[in-house]
C-alpha positions in Angstrom: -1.5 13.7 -0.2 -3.2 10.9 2.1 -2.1 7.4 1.5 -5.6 6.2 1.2 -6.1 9.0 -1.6 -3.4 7.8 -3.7 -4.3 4.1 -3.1 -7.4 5.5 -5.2 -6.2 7.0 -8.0 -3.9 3.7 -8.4 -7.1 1.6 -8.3 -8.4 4.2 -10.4 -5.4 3.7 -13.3 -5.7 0.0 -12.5 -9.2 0.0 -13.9 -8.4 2.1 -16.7 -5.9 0.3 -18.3 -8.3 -3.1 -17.6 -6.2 -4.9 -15.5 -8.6 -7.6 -14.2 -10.6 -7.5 -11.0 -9.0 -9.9 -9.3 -5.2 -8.1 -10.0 -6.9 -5.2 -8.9 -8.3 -6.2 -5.7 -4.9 -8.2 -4.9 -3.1 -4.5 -5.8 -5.5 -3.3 -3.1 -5.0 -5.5 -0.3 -1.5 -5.3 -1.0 -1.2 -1.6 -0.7 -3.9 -1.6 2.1 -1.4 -3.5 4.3 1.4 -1.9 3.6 -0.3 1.6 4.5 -1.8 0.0 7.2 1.8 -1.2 8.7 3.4 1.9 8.1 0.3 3.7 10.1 0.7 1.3 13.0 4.4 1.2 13.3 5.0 4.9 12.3 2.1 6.9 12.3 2.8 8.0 9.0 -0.8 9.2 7.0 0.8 10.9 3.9 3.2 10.3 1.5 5.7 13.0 1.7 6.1 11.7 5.3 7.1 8.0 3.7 10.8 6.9 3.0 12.7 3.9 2.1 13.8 3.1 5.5 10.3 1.2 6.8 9.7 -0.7 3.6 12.7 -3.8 4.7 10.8 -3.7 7.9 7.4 -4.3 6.0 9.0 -7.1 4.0 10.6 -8.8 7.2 6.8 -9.1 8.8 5.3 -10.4 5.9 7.7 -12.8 5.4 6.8 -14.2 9.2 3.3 -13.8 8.8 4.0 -16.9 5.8 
């Protein structure tokens, strides 16, 4: 399953259990950047393809970015 596709159907649960808009749309960007980064750095467009390993790297770049 694409990464954008399950980024939809967590939205999609997000709504449901009426989480506000704003905790939604900060859930989104969130998600957006981390599938984003490990596109860029990895080339990585589904899940099945994701592990552990580029998630410390994720956290390391945000953490320079502040």
């Amino acid at each position: 399953m694409f990464n954008n596709e399950i980024l939809q159907e967590f939205i999609f649960d997000c709504r449901m259990r009426k989480l506000s808009e704003r905790t939604v749309k900060g859930y989104n960007n969130n998600n957006l950047a981390l599938f984003r980064f490990i596109f860029n750095e990895y080339g990585i467009e589904e899940l099945e393809e994701t592990n552990h390993t580029g998630l410390p790297v994720f956290s390391i770049a945000v953490l320079k970015l502040q």
